[in-house]
PDB file of N, CA, C and O in Angstrom:
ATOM      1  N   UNK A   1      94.058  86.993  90.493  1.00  0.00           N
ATOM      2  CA  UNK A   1      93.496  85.695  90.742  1.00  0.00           C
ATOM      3  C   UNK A   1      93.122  85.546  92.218  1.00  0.00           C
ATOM      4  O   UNK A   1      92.067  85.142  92.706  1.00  0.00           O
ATOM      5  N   UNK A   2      94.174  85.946  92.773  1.00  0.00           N
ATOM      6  CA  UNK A   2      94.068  86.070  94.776  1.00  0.00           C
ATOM      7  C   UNK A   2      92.379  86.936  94.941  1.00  0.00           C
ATOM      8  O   UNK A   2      91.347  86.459  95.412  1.00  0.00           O
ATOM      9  N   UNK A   3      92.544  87.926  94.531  1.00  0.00           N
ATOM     10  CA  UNK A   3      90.979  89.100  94.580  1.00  0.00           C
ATOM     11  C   UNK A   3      89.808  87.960  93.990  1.00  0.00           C
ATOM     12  O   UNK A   3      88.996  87.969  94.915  1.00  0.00           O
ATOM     13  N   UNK A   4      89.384  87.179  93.164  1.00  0.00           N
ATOM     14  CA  UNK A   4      89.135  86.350  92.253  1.00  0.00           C
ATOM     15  C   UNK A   4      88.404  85.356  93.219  1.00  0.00           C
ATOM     16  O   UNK A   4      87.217  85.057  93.096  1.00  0.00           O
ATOM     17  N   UNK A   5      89.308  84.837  94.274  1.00  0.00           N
ATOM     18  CA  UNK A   5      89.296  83.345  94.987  1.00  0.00           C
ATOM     19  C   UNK A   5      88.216  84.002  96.123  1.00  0.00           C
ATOM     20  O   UNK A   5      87.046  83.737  96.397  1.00  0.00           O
ATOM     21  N   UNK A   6      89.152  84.948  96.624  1.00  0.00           N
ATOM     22  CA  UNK A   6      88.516  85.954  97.636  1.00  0.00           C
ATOM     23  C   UNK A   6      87.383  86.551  97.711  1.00  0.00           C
ATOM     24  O   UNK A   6      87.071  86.649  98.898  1.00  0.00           O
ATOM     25  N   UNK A   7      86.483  87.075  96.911  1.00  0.00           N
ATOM     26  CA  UNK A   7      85.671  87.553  96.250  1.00  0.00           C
ATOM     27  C   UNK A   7      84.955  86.356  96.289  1.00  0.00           C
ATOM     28  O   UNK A   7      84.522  86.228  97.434  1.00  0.00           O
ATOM     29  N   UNK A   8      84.676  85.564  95.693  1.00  0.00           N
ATOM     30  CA  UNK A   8      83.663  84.102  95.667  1.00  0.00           C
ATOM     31  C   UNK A   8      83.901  83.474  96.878  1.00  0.00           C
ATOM     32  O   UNK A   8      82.863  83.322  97.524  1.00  0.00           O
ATOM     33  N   UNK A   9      85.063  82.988  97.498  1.00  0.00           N
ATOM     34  CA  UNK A   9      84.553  82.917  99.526  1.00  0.00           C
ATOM     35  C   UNK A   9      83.995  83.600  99.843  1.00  0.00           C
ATOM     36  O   UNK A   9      83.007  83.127 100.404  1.00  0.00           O
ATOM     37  N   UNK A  10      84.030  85.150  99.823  1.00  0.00           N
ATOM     38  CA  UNK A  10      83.116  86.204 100.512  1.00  0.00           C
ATOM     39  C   UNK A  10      81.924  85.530 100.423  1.00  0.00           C
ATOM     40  O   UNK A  10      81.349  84.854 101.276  1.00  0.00           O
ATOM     41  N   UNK A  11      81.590  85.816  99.184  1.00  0.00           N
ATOM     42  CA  UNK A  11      79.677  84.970  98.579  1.00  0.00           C
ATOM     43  C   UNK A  11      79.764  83.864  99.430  1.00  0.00           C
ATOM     44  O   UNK A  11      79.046  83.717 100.419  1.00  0.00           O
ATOM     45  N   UNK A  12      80.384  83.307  99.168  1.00  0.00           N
ATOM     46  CA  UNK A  12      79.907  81.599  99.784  1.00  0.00           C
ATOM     47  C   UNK A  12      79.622  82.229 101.506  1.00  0.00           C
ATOM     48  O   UNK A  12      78.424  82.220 101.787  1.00  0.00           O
ATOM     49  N   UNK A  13      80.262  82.592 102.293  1.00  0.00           N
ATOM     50  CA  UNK A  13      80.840  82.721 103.756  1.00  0.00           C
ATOM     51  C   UNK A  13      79.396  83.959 103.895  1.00  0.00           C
ATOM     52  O   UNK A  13      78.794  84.068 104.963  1.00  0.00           O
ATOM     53  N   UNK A  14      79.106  84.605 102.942  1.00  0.00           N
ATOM     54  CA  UNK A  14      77.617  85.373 103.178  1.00  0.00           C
ATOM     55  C   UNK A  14      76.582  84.628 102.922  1.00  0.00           C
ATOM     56  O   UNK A  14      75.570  85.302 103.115  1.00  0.00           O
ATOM     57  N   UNK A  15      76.285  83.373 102.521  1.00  0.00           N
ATOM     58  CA  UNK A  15      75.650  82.735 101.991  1.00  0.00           C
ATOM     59  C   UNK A  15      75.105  81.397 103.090  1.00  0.00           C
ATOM     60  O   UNK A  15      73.953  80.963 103.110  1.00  0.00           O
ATOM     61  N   UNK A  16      76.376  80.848 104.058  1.00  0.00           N
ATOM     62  CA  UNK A  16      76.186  80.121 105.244  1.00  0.00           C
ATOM     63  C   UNK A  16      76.101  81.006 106.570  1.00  0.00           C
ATOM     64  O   UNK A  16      75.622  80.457 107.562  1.00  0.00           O
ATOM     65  N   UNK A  17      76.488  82.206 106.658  1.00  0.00           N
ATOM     66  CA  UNK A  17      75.882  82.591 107.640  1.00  0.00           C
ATOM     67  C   UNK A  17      76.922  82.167 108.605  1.00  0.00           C
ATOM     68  O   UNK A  17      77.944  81.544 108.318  1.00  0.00           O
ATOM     69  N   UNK A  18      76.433  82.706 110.175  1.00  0.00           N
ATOM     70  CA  UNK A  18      77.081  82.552 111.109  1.00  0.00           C
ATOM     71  C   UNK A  18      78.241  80.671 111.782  1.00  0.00           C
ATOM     72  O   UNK A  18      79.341  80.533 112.318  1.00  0.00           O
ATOM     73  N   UNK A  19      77.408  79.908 111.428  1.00  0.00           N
ATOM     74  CA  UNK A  19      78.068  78.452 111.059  1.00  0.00           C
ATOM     75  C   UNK A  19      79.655  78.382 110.789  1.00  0.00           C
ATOM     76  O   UNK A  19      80.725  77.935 111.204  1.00  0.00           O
ATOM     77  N   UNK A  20      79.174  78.969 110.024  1.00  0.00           N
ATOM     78  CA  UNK A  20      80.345  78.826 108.391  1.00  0.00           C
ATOM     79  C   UNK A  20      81.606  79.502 109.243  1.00  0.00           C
ATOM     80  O   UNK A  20      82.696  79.613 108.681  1.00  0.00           O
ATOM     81  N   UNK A  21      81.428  79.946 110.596  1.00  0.00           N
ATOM     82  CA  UNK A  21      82.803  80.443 110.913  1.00  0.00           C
ATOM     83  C   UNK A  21      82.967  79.717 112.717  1.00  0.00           C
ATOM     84  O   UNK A  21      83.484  80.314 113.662  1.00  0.00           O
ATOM     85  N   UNK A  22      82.521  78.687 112.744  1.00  0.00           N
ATOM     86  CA  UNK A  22      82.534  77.844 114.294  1.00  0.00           C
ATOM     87  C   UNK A  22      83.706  77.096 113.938  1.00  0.00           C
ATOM     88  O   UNK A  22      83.919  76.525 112.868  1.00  0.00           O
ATOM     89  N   UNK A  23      84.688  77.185 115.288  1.00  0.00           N
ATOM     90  CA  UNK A  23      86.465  75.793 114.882  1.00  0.00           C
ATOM     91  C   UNK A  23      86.002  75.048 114.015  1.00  0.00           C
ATOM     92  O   UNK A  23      86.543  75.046 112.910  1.00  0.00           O
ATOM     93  N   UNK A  24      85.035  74.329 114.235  1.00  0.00           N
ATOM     94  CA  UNK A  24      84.711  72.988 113.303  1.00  0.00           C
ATOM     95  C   UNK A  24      84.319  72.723 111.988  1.00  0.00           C
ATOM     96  O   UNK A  24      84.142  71.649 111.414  1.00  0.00           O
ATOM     97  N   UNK A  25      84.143  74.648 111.353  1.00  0.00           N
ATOM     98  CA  UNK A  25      83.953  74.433 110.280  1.00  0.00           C
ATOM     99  C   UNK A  25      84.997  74.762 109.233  1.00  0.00           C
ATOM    100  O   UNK A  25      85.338  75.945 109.239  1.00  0.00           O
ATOM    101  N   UNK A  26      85.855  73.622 107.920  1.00  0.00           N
ATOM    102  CA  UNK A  26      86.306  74.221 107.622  1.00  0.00           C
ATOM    103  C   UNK A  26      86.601  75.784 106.954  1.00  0.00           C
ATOM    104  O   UNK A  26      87.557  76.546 107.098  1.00  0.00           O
ATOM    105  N   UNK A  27      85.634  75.872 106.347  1.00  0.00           N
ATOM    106  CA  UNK A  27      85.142  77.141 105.880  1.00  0.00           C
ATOM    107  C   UNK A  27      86.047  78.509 106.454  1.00  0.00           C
ATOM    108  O   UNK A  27      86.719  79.277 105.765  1.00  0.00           O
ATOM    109  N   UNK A  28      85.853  78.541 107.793  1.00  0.00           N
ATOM    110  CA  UNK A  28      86.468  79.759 108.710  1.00  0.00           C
ATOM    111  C   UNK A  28      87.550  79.571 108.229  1.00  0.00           C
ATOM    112  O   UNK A  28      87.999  80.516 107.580  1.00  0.00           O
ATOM    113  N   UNK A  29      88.406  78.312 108.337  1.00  0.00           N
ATOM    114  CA  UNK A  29      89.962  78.122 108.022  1.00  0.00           C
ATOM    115  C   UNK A  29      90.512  78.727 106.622  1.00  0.00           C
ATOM    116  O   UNK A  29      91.435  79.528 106.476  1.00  0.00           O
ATOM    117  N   UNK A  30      89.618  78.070 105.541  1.00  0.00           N
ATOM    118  CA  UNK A  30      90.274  78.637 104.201  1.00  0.00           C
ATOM    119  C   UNK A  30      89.551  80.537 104.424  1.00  0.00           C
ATOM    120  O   UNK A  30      90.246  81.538 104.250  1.00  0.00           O
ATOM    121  N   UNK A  31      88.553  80.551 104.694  1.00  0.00           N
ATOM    122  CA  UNK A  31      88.419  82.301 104.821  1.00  0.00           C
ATOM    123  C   UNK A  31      89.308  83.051 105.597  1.00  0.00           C
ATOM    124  O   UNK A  31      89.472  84.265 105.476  1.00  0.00           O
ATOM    125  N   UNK A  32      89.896  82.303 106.414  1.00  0.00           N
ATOM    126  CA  UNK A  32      91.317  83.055 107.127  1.00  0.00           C
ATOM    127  C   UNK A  32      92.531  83.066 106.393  1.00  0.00           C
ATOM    128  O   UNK A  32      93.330  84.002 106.414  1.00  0.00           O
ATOM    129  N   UNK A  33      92.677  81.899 105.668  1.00  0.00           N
ATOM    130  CA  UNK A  33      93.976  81.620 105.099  1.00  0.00           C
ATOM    131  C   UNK A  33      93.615  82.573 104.012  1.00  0.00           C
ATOM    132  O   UNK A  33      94.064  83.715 104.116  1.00  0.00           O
ATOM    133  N   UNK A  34      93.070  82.355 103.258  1.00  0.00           N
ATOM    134  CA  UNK A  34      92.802  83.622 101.462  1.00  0.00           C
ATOM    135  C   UNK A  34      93.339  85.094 102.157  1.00  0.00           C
ATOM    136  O   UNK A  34      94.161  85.904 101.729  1.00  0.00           O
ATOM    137  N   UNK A  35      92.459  85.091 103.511  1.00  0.00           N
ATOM    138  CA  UNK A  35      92.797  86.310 103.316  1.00  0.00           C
ATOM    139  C   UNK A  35      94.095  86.994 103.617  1.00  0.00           C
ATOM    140  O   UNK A  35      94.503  88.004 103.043  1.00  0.00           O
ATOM    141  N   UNK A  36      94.783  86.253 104.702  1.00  0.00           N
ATOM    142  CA  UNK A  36      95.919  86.734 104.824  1.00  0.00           C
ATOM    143  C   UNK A  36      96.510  86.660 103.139  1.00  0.00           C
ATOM    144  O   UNK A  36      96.887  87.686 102.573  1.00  0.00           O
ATOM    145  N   UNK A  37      96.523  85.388 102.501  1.00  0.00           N
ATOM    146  CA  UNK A  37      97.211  85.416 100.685  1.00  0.00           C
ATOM    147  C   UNK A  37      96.914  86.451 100.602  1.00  0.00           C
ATOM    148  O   UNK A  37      97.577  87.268 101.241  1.00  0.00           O
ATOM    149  N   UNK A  38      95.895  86.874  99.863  1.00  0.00           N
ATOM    150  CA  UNK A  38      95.221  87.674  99.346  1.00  0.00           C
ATOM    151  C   UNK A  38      96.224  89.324  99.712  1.00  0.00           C
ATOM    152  O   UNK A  38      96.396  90.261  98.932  1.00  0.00           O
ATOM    153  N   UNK A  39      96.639  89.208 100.892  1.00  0.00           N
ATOM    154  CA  UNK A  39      97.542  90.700 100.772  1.00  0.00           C
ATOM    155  C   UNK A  39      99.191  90.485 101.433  1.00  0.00           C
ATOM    156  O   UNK A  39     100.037  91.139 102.042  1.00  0.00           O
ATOM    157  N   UNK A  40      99.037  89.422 100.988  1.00  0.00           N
ATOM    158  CA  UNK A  40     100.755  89.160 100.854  1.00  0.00           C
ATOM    159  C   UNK A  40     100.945  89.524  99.864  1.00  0.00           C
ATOM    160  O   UNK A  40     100.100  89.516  98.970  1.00  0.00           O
ATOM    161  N   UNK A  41     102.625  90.131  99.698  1.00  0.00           N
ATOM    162  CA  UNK A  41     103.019  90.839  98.622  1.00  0.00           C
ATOM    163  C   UNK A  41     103.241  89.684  97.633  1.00  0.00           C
ATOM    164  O   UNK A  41     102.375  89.807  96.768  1.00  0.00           O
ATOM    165  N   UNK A  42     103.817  88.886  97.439  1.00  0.00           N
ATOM    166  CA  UNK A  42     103.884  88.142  96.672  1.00  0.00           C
ATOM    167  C   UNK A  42     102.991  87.775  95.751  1.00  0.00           C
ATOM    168  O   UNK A  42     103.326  87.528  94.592  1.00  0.00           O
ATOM    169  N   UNK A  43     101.761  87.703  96.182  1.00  0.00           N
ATOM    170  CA  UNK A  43     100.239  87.677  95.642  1.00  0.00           C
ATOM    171  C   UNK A  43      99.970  88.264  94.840  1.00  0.00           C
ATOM    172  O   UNK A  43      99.490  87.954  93.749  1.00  0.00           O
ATOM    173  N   UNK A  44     100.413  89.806  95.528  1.00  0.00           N
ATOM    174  CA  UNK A  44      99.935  91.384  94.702  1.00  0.00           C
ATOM    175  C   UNK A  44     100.359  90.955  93.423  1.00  0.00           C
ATOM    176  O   UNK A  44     101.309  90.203  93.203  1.00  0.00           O
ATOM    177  N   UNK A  45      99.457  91.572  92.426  1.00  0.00           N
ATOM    178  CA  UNK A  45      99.165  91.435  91.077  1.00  0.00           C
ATOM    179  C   UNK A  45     100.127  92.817  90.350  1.00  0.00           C
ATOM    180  O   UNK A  45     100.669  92.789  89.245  1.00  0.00           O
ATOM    181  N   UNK A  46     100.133  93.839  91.222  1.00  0.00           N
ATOM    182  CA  UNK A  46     100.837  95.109  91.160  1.00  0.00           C
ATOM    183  C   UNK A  46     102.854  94.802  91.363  1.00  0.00           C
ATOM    184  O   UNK A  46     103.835  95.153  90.707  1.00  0.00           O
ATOM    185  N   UNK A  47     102.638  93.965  92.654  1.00  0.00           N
ATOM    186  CA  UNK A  47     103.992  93.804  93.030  1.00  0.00           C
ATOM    187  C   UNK A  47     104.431  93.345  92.289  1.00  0.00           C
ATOM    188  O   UNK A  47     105.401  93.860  91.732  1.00  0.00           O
ATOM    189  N   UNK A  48     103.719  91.632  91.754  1.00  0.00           N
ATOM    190  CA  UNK A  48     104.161  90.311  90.899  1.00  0.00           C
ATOM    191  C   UNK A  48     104.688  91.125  89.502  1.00  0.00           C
ATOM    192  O   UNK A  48     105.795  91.007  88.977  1.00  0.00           O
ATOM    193  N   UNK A  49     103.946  91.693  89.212  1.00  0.00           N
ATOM    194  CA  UNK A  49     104.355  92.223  87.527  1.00  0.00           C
ATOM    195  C   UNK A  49     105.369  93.216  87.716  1.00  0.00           C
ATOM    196  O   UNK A  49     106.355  93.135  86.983  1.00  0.00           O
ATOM    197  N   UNK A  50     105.312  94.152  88.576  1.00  0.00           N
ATOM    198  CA  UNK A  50     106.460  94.924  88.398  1.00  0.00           C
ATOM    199  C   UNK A  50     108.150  94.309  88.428  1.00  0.00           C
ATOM    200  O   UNK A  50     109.284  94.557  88.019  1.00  0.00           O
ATOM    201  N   UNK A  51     107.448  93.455  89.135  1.00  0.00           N
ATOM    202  CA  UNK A  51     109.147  92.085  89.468  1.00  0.00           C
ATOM    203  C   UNK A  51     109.274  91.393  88.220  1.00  0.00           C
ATOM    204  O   UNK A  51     110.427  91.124  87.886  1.00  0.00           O
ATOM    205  N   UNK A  52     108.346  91.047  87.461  1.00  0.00           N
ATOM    206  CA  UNK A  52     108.393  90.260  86.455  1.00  0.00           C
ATOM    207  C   UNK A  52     109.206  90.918  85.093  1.00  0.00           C
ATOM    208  O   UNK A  52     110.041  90.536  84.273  1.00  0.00           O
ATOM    209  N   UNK A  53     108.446  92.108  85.379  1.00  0.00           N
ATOM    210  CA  UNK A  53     108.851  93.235  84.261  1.00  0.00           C
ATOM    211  C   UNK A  53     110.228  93.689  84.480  1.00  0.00           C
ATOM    212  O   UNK A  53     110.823  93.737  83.404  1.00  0.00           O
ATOM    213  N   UNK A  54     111.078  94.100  85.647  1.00  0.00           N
ATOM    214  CA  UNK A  54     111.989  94.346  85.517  1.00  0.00           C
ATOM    215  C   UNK A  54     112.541  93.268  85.291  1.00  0.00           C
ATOM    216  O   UNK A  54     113.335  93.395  84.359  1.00  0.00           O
ATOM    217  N   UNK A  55     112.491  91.854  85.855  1.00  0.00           N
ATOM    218  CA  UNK A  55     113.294  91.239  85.368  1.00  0.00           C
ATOM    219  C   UNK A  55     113.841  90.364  84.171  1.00  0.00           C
ATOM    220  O   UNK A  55     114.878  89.737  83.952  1.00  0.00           O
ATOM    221  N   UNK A  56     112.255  90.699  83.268  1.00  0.00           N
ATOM    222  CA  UNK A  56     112.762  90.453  81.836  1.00  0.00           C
ATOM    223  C   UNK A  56     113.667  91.804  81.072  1.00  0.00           C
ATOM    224  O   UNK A  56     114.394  91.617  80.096  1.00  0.00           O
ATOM    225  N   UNK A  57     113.463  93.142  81.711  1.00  0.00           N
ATOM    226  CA  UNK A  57     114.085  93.593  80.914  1.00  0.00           C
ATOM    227  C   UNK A  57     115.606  94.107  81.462  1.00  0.00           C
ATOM    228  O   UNK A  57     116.283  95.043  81.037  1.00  0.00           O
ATOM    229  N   UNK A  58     115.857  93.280  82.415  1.00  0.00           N
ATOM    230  CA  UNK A  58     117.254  93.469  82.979  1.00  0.00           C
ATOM    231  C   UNK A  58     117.231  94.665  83.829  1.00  0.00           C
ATOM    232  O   UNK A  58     118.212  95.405  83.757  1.00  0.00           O
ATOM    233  N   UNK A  59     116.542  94.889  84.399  1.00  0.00           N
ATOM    234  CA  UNK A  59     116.491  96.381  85.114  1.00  0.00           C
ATOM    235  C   UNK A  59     116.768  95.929  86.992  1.00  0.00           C
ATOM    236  O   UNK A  59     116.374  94.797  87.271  1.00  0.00           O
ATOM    237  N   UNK A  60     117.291  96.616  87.981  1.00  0.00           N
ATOM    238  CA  UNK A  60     117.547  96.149  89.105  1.00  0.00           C
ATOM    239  C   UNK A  60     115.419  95.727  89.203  1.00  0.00           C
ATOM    240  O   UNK A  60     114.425  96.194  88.647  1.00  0.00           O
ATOM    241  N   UNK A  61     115.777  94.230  90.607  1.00  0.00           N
ATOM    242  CA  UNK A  61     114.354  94.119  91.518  1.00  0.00           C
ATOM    243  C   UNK A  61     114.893  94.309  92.752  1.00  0.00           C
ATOM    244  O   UNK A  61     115.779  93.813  93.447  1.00  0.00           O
ATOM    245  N   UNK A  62     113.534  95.774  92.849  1.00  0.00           N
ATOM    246  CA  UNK A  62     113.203  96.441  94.028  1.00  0.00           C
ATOM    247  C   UNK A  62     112.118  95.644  94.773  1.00  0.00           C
ATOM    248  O   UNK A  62     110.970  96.084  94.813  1.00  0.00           O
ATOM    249  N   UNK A  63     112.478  94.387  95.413  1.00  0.00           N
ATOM    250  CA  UNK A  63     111.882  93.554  95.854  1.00  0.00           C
ATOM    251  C   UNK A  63     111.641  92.824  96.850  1.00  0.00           C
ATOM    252  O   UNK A  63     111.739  91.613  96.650  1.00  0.00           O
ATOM    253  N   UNK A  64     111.180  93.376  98.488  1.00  0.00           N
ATOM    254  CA  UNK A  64     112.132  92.838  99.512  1.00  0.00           C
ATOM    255  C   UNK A  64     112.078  91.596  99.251  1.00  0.00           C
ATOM    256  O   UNK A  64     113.216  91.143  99.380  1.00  0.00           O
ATOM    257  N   UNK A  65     111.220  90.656  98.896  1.00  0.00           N
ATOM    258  CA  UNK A  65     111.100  89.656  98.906  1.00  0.00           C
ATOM    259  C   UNK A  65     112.420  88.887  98.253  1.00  0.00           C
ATOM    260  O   UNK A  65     112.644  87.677  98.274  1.00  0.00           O
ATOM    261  N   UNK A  66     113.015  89.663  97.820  1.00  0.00           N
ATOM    262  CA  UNK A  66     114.467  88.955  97.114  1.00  0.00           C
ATOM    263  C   UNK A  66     115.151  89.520  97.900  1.00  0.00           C
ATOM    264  O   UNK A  66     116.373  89.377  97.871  1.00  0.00           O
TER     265      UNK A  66
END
């Protein structure tokens, strides 16, 4: 979903051009913020499920985040 959000700002943020990234516009702000999300582990779609998965099936989480 994070790749998803990210991916369609890109478009938009190629689409306004140089503007779209001056202090005053919000635009720059959420294109900064996604992206840091976007590769936080928590986010990861890889990380999220493997945590999910062990922990429905009772298996240790290898998780720093825990």
């Amino acid at each position: 979903m994070t790749d998803l959000c990210r991916n369609a700002l890109n478009d938009i943020v190629r689409g306004i051009g140089g503007d779209g990234f001056r202090t005053a516009s919000p635009i720059q702000r959420f294109h900064r913020d996604l992206g840091v999300l976007a590769v936080h582990a928590f986010l990861d779609i890889d990380t999220a499920s493997e945590t999910t998965g062990r922990f429905t099936l009772d298996l240790p989480v290898v998780d720093p985040l825990i």
